[in-house]
Legacy VTK file of the C-alpha trace (Angstrom):
# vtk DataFile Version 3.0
C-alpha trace
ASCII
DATASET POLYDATA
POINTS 449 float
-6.955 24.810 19.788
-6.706 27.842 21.646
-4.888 29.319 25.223
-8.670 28.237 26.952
-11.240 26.538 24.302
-10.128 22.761 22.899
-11.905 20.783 20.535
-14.800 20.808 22.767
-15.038 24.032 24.448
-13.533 25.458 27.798
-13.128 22.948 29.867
-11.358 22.691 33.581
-11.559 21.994 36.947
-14.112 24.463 38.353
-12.925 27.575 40.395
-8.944 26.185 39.447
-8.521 26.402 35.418
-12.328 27.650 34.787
-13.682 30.016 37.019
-16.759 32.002 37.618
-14.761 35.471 36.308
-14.014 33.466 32.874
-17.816 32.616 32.316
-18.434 36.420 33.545
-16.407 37.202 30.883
-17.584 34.840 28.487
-21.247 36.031 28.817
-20.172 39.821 28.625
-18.325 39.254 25.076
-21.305 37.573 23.773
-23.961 39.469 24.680
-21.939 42.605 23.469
-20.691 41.303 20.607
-24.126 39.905 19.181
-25.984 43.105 20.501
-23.578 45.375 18.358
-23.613 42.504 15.276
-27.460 43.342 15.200
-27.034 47.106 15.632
-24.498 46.688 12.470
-27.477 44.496 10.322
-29.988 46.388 11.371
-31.937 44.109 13.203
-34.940 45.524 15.228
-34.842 42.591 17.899
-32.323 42.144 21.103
-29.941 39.658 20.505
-31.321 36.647 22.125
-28.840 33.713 23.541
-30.005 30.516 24.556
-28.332 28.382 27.932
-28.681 25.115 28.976
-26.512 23.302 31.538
-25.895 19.359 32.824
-26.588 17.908 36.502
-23.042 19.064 37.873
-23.099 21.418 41.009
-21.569 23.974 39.529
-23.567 24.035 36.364
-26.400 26.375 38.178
-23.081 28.963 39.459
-21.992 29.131 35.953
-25.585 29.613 34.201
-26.181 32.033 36.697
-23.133 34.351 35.756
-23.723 33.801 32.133
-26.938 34.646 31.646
-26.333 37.857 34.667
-23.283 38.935 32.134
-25.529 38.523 28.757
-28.137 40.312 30.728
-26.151 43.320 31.421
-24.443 43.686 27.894
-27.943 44.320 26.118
-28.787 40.376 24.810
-31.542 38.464 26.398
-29.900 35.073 28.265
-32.933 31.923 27.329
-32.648 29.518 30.001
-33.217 25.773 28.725
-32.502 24.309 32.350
-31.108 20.859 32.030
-31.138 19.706 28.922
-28.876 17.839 26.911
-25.828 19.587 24.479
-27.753 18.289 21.160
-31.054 20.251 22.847
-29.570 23.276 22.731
-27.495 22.650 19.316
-31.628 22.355 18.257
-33.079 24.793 20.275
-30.089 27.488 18.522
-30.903 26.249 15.166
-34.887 26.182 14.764
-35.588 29.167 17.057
-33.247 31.361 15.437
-30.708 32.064 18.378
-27.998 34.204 17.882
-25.720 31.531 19.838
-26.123 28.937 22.160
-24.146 27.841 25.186
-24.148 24.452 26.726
-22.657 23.980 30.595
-21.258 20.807 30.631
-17.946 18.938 30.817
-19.088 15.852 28.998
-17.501 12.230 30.236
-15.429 14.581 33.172
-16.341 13.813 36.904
-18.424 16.332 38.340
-15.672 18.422 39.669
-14.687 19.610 36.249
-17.268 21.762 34.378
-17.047 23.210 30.327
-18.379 25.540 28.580
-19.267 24.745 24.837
-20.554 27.353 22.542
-22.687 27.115 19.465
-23.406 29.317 16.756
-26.515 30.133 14.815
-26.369 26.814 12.744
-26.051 24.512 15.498
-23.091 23.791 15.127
-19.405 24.274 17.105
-18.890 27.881 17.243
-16.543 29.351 14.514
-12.456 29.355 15.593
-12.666 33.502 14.688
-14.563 34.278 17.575
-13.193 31.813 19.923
-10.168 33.478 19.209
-11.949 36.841 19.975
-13.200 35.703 22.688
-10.039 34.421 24.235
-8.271 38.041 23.323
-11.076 39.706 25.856
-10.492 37.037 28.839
-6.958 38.195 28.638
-6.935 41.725 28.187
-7.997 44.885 30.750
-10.344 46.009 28.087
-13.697 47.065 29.715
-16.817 46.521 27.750
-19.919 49.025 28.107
-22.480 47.840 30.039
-26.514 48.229 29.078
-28.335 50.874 30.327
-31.747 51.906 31.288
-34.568 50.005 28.271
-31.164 48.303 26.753
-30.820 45.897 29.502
-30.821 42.097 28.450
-34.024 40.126 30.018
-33.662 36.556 31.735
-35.901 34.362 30.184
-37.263 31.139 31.111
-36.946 28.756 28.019
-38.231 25.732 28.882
-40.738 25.150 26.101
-37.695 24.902 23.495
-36.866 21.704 25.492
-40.036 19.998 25.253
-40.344 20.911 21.430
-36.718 19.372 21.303
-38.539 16.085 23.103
-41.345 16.253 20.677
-39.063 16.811 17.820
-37.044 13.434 18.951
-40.738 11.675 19.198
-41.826 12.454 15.949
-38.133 10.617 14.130
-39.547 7.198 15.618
-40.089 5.723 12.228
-41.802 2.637 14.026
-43.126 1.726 17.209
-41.060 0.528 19.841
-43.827 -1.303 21.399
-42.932 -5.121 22.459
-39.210 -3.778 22.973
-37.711 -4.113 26.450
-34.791 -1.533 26.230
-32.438 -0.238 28.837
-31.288 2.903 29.433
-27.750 4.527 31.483
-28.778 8.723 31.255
-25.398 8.825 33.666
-26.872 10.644 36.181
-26.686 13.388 33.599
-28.654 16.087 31.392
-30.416 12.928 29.522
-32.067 11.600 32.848
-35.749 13.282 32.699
-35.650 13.069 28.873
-34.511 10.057 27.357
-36.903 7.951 29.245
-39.852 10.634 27.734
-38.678 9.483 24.720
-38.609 5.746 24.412
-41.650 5.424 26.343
-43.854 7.754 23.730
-42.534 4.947 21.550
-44.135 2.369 22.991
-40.779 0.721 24.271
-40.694 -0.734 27.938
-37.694 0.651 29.543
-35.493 -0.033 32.258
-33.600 2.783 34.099
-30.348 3.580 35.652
-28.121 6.304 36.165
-31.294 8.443 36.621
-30.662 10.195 40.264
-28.412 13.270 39.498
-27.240 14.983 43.049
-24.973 17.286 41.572
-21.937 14.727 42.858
-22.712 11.562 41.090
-22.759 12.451 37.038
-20.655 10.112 35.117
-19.837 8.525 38.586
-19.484 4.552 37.848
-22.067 5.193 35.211
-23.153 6.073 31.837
-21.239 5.420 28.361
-17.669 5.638 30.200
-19.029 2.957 32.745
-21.084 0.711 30.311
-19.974 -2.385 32.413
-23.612 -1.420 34.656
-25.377 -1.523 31.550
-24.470 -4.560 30.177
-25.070 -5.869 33.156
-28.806 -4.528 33.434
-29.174 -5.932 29.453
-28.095 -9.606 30.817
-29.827 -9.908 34.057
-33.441 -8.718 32.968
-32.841 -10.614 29.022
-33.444 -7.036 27.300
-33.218 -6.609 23.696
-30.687 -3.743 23.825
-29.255 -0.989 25.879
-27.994 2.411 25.588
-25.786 4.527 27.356
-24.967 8.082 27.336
-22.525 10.325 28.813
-22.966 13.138 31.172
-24.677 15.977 28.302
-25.711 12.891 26.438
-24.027 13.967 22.943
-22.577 10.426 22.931
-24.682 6.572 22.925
-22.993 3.878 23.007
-25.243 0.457 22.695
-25.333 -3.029 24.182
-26.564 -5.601 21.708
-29.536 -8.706 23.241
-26.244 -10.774 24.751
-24.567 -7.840 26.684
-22.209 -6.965 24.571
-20.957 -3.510 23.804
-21.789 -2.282 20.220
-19.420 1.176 20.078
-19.141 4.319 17.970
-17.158 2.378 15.070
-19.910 -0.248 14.851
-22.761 1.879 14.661
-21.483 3.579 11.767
-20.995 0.628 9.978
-24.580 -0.538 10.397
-26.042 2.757 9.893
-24.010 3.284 6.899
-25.140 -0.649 5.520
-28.687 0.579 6.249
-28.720 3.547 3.952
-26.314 2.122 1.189
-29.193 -1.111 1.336
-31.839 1.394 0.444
-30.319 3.743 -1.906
-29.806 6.418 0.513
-26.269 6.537 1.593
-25.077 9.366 0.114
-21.821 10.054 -2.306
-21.681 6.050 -1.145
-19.774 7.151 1.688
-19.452 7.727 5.928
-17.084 9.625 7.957
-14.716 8.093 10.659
-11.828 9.715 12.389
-8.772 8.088 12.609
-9.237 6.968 15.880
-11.717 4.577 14.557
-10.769 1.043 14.497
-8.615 -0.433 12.053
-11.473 -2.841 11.557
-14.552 -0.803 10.684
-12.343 0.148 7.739
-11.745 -3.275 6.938
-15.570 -4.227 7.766
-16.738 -0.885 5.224
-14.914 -2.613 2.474
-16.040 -5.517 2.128
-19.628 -4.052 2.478
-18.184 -1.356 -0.745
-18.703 1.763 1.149
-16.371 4.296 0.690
-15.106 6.410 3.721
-13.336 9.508 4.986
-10.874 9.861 8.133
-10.655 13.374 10.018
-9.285 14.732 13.007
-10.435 13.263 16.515
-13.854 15.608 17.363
-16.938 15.789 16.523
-16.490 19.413 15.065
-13.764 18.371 12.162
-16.645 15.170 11.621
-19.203 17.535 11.022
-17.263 19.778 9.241
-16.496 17.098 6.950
-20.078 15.912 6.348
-21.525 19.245 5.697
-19.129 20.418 3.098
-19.064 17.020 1.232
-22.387 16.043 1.795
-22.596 13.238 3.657
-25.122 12.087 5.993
-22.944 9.698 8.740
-20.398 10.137 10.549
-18.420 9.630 14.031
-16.309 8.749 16.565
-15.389 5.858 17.758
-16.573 6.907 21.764
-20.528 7.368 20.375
-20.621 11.189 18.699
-22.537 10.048 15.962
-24.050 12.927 13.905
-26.764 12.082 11.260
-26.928 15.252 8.962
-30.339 14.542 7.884
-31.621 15.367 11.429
-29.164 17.102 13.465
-26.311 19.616 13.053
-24.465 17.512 16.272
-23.914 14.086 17.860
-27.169 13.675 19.696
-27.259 9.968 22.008
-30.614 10.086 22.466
-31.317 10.322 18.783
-27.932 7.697 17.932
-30.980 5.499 20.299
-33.772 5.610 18.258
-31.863 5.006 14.584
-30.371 2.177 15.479
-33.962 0.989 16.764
-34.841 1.765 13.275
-32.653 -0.321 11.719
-33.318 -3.415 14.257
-36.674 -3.372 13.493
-36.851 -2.130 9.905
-34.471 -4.916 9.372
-36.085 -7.453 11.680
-32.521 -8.581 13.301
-30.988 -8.093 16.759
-27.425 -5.294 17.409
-25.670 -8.480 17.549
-26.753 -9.763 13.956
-26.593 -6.319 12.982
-22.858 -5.714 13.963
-21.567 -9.280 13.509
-19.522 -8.417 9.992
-17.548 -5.623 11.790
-14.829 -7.290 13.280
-12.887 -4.956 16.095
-9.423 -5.483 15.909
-7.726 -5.900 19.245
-6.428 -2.299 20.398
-4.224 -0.697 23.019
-4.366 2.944 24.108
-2.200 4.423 26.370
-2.463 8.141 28.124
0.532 10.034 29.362
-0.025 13.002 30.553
3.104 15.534 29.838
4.013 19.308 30.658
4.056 19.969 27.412
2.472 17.722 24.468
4.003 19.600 21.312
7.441 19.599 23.135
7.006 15.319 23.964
5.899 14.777 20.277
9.222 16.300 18.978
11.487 14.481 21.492
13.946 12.492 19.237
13.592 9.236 21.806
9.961 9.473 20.972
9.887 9.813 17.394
12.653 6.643 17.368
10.086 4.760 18.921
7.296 6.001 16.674
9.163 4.766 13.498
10.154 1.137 15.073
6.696 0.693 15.993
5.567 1.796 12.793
7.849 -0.727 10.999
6.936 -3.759 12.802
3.281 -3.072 12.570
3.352 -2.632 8.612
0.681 -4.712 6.906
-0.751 -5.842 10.643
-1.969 -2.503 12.011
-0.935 0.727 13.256
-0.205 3.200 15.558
-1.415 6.484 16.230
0.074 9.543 18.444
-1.756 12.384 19.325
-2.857 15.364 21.323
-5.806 15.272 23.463
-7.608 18.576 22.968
-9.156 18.652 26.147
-6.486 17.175 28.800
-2.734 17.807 29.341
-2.166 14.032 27.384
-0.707 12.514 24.445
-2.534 9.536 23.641
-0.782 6.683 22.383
-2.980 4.024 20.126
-1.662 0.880 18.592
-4.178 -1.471 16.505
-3.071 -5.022 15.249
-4.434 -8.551 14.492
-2.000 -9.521 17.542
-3.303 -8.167 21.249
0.012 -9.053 22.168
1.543 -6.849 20.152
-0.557 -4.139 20.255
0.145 -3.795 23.905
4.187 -4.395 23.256
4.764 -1.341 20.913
1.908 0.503 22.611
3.925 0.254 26.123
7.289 1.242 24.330
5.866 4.408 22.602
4.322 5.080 25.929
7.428 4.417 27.736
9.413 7.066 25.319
6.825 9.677 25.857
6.850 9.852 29.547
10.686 9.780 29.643
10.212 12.727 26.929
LINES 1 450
449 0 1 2 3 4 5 6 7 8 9 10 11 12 13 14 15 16 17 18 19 20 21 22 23 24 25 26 27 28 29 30 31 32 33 34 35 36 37 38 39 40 41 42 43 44 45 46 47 48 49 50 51 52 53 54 55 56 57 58 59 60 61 62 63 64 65 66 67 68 69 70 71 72 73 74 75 76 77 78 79 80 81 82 83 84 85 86 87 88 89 90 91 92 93 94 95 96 97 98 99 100 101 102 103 104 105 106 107 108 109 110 111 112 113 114 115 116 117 118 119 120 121 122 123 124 125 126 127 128 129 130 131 132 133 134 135 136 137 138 139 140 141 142 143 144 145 146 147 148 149 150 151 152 153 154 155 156 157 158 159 160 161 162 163 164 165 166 167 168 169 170 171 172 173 174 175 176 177 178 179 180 181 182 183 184 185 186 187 188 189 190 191 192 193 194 195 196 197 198 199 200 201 202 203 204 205 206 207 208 209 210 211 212 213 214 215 216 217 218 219 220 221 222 223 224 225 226 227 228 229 230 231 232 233 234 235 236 237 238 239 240 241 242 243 244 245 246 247 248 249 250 251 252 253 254 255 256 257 258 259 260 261 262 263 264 265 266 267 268 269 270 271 272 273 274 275 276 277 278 279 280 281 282 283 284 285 286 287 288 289 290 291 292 293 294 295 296 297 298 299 300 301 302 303 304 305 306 307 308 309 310 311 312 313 314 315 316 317 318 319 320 321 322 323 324 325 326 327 328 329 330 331 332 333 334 335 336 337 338 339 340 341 342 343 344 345 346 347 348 349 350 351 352 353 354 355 356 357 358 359 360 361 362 363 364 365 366 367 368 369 370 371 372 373 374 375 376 377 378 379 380 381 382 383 384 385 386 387 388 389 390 391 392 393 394 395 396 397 398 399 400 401 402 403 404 405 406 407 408 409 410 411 412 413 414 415 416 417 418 419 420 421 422 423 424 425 426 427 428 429 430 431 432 433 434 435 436 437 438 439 440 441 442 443 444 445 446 447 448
């Protein structure tokens, strides 16, 4: 993680820790730097960037000064509108963008904002240039602007979206027809397209979180808030629900009987589907190890093997593509299926598990009913300095008694968030109660760190 970009881009409050100077500068660098990469290959054509943005207020200030910035450094700035992070992973990829920027701060409230960037693949933009990147915010160093027939253009883009919809249509490997789903789009980017989706399926759907103001994304709503969904699922006797989060990179579901089916156990039935039909492959999925102890439990018994990497999507897909695999996650919903998309995509995480409900003819419930969550407790703390709380001696004392008495029962697990100011705190055991008694302790240590 760098000075400004975490695990999931730049992400802060807007106008306090991201402003619209660092997007200025943001847009300048890239539109310069993939302008001169051209000039160096020889390439004929502008360098073209694609933007799209979620349902926050400030997500129109900050496309605005992006695509103005990319404009003026000689690159032409594609404007998706709103549209969902996996969109414009899509868009990047099949259209042959140089890079692609999404606007979005995810789960935050709408005061906080993020900008995530994407390379030519799809996928997270490489550490190198972040760290290039990060060098120019800092630094005095002046650019050269475009001049005269070297200007950028600002483009209108919005047919990439709508292939992106038709794109999701065509993966629907049955109809949905007979189906009575709900659906949370969290007052976010997936609110005009997720409904698009299911009901080109044939599926009869049931909205909320579908009336974006600019104030009201992730607000009591979406995959963060799932309580409304469940909720919705029970009261009208649907078959299933799914949520997303505010750029809808993340679904979580809600099986026939209102209960929450998460990140963990959608990899396990995904990864039962395809080992079923011959089509899971190296016989193996890809967790982090935030995932709960359970699912690990749940994959052996089903004789799946399984890989554990760093908390982010990014390290996931990382994983996947260099060893092949075609599933993987996290435990909050950022599924990414290889075989389709080069990101977690909720929408997408939507229709598969559709697939397997009615490729296998059974309900979430039946479908999730051999993973068995174990009962967990996590605990944030937010500190002044996370690498300096981690090495306090108190803490680390508490780390290894907690570690002791879980051995055999569970575990616990201490960590960084990469996007807040917070050391998490995670205990997992067969007993809830104590799960939250060495949770509370560890906790306790950290904030007296």
């Amino acid at each position: 993680m760098g000075k400004y970009f975490g695990t999931d881009g730049f992400r802060g409050e807007v106008n306090v820790t991201l402003t619209a100077e660092h997007a200025y500068k943001i847009g300048r660098f890239l539109g310069y730097y993939y302008s001169e990469k051209n000039k160096t290959e020889n390439k004929a054509e502008r360098a073209r960037i694609v933007i799209g943005k979620d349902t926050r207020l400030s997500s129109y200030m900050l496309e605005y000064v992006l695509a103005g910035a990319i404009a003026s450094s000689g690159a032409d700035a594609c404007l998706l509108h709103v549209t969902t992070t996996p969109c414009v992973a899509y868009v990047t990829r099949t259209d042959e963008f140089d890079c692609g920027v999404m606007i979005s701060a995810s789960h935050n409230p709408f005061y906080d904002n993020g900008i995530k960037l994407i390379n030519s693949k799809g996928e997270k933009m490489e550490d190198e240039i972040i760290e290039l990147i990060e060098k120019y915010i800092d630094s005095d160093e002046e650019l050269p602007y475009a001049t005269g027939s070297g200007l950028g253009r600002t483009v209108d883009y919005i047919a990439g979206r709508n292939r992106y919809v038709g794109y999701l249509i065509s993966l629907g490997m049955y109809s949905f027809k007979g189906k009575r789903i709900g659906l949370d789009c969290a007052n976010g980017s997936s609110w005009n397209l997720a409904k698009a989706v299911f009901d080109a399926l044939g599926a009869k759907t049931y909205l909320i979180g579908a009336e974006p103001d600019g104030t009201n994304i992730n607000r009591e709503i979406g995959s963060t808030h799932i309580e409304k969904l469940q909720q919705l699922v029970r009261e009208k006797s649907l078959d299933a629900g799914f949520a997303f989060d505010g750029d809808a990179d993340r679904c979580l579901c809600v099986d026939e009987k209102g209960e929450v089916v998460d990140g963990d156990a959608i990899i396990y039935i995904y990864g039962s589907y395809l080992k079923k039909r011959g089509e899971l492959e190296n016989n193996t999925v890809v967790a982090t190890v935030m995932s709960n102890y359970g699912l690990f439990r749940a994959l052996d018994k089903a004789g799946i093997d399984y890989a554990k990497t760093a908390v982010g999507d990014k390290y996931v897909n990382e994983y996947m593509v260099k060893n092949n695999c075609v599933i993987g996650g996290e435990q909050s919903g950022h599924i990414i299926f290889s075989r389709y998309a080069s990101t977690g995509d909720g929408i997408l995480t939507a229709i598969k598990m559709m697939e397997v409900m009615l490729s296998e003819k059974k309900t979430l419930s039946q479908l999730a009913s051999p993973f068995k969550k174990y009962p967990q407790t996590l605990i944030n703390v937010r500190v002044a300095d996370k690498k300096a709380a981690l090495a306090c001696e108190k803490v680390i004392k508490a780390q290894k008694e907690a570690e002791a008495a879980l051995e055999g029962r569970g575990r616990l697990l201490l960590r960084e968030s990469g996007t807040e100011p917070v050391i998490r705190v995670m205990v997992e055991c067969d007993d809830a109660e104590l799960c939250r008694k060495y949770a509370e302790s560890v906790a306790d240590a950290v904030k007296n760190a």
